[in-house]
N, C-alpha and C positions, 0 to 999 in steps of 0.2 A: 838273348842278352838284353835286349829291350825290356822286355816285360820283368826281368829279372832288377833291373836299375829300377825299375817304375816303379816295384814294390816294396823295397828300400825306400825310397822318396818317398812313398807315400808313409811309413810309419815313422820316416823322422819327421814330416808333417804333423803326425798326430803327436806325439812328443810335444814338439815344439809348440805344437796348439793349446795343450791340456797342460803344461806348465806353465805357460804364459797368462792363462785363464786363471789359472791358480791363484800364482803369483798379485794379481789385478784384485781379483775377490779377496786376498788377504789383506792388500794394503786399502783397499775399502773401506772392508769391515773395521778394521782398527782406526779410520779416522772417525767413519761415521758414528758407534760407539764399541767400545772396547770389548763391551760381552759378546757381540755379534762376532766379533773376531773371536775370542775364546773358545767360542761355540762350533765354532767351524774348525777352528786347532786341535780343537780332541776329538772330534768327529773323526779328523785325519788320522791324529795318534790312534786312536781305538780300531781303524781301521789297516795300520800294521803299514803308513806311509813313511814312518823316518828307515826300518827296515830295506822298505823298497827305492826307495832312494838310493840307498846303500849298495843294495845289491846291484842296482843301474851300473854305479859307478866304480863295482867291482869287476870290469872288465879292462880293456887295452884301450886306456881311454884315450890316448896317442893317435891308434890308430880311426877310430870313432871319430874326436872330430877332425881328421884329416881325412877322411873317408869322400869319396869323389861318387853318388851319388845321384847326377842328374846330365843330361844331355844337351849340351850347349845348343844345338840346334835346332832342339825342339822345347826348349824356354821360349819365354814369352816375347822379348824384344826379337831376337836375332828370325824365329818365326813368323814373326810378324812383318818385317821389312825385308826380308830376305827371300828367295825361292827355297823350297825343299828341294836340299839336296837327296839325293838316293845315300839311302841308311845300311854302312857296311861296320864292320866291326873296328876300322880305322877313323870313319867320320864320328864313329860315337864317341871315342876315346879324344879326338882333339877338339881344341881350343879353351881346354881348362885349365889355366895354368895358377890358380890360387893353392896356395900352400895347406888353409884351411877352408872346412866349412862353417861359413858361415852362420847356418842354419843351425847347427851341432852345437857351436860352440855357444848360440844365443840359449838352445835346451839346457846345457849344462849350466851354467850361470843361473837360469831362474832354477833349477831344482836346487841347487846350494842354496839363493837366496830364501826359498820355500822352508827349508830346512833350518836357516836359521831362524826364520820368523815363529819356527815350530817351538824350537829349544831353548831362546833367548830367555834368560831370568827363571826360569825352570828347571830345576835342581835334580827333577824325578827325570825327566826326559834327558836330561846331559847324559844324565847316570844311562841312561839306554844305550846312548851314544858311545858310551864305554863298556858294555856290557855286549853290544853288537860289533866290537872289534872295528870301530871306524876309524883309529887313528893311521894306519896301515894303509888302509883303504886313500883314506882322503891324501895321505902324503904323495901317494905314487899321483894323484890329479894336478899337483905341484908340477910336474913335468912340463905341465902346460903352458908355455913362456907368454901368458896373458894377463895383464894386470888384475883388469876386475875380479877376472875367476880368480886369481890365486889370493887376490884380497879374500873373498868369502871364503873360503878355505883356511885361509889362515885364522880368521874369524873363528867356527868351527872346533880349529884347533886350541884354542887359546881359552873354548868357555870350558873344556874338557881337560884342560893339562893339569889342574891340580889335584885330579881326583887319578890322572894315569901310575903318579909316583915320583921320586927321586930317582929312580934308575933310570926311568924313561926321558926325564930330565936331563940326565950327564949327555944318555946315546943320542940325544937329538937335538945338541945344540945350534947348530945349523936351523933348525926350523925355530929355534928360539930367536935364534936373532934375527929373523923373518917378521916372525910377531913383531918382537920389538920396535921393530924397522918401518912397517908401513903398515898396523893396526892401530887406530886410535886406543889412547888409554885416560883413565881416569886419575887424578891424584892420587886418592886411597883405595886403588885399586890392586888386589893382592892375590892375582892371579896364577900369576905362577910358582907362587910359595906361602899356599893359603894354609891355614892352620886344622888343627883336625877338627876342630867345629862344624867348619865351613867344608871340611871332606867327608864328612861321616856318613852311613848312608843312608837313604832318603824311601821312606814309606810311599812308592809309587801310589798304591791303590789311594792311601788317605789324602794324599796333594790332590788328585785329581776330581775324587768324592765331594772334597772342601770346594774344590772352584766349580764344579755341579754343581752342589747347593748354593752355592750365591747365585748362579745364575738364575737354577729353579725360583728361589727366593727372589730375585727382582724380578723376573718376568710374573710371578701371581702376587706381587704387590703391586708392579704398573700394569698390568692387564684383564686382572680377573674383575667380574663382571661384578664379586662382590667384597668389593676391595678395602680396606681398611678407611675412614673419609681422612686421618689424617694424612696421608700418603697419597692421596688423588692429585692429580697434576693439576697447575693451575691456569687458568685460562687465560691466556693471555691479550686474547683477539676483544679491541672495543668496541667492535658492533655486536659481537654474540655478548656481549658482558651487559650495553646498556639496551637492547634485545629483549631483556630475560624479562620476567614479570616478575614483581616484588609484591609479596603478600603483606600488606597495610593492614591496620588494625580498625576496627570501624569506626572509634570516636577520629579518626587521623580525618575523616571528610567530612565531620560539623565542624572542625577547628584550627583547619589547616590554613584558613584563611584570615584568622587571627593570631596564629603563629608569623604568618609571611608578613600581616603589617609588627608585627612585634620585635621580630627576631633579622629583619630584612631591610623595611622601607624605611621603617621610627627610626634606623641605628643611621648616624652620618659617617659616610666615606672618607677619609683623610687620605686621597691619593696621593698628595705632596712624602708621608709618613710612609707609605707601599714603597716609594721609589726611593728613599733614605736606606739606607744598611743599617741593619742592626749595631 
């Protein structure tokens, strides 16, 4: 029974680690610069992440994060201050008395956030989202009486609803006025009775090709060794700037020194005129 809790714990552990890690590396990348992020988003998508998300949370997710997990007495504080007690099938089961887990519920929450950071503004990728049956999916995670998760959820719901339909619209009013209720919106924002423009469907392979080539495209104009010189970065640093050697022309050292009484010492300063405004 021991061993059996321990190895549960250890792979909500790993869960919890590797979405967490995620989650970090994505809101990184996107501040540090935007392609960085891009480039790590479809790394994910190509590698079949909004699916498995999916499928994570195509289970009893009730029971998952309510799921009891670890053994009070051999965690860290109560072990530590406490004697070991002799380990029976009664000591394992007592003194947990939280409704949730914790740990569960913190995994859940970053793989939604993961996910939305995948699909946001992404037309090709919603359409996946609708194509992989997630609104089913994601509603029964609603159950979950927790603000944040059911925020991103609702979220979720809301980039995908105009492309679900008018039918699916009437049956689920209820999660409409969810969105409504506690999802930020925008003024001219026409999400949930977007027009067929705005629904029609979306050339996954070309969306994704296109934001490959810019990235391609900016990384062998800022990086390659033989780079365009108009597009070379420019230096900003004043020691490497006045550092550099400037190639002079030969007459510039018989006559530089009647340039400087010419152009320099002969000319009078009018500092009173410097400190006036224009």
């Amino acid at each position: 029974m021991k061993l059996g809790i321990d190895v549960n714990r250890h792979k909500e552990i790993i869960v919890k680690a590797i979405s967490a890690l995620l989650l970090l590396l994505l809101k990184h990348f996107k501040l540090n610069h935007i392609y960085q992020f891009e480039i790590v988003s479809q790394h994910l998508v190509f590698a079949n992440c909004i699916p498995l998300i999916l499928k994570f949370f195509n289970q009893n997710i009730m029971s998952y994060i309510s799921a009891k997990n670890s053994i009070c007495v051999l965690d860290f504080p109560h072990c530590a201050v406490h004697e070991m007690p002799e380990l029976t099938a009664e000591s394992l089961e007592a003194g947990d008395n939280n409704q949730f887990c914790w740990r569960n519920l913190f995994s859940c929450i970053n793989l939604l956030r993961v996910l939305n950071k995948l699909t946001k503004w992404k037309h090709s990728r919603t359409m996946m989202l609708v194509v992989f049956k997630s609104a089913p999916i994601l509603k029964r995670a609603l159950k979950v009486k927790q603000a944040m998760m059911q925020l991103y959820v609702l979220k979720l719901l809301k980039i995908q609803t105009k492309y679900l339909g008018r039918q699916w619209r009437k049956s689920n009013m209820k999660t409409m006025s969810a969105i409504y209720q506690k999802v930020r919106h925008r003024l001219n924002d026409d999400w949930a009775y977007g027009n067929d423009i705005d629904a029609r469907p979306w050339d996954f392979q070309a969306e994704e090709c296109a934001l490959r080539e810019n990235i391609e495209r900016f990384n062998s104009r800022r990086y390659d060794k033989n780079r365009n010189g108009d597009f070379a970065p420019v230096d900003n640093c004043l020691q490497s700037v006045l550092g550099q050697r400037v190639e002079l022309p030969e007459d510039f050292h018989y006559s530089y020194e009647m340039w400087l009484e010419r152009e320099v010492f002969s000319q009078p300063i009018q500092w009173e005129g410097l400190l006036q405004g224009p």
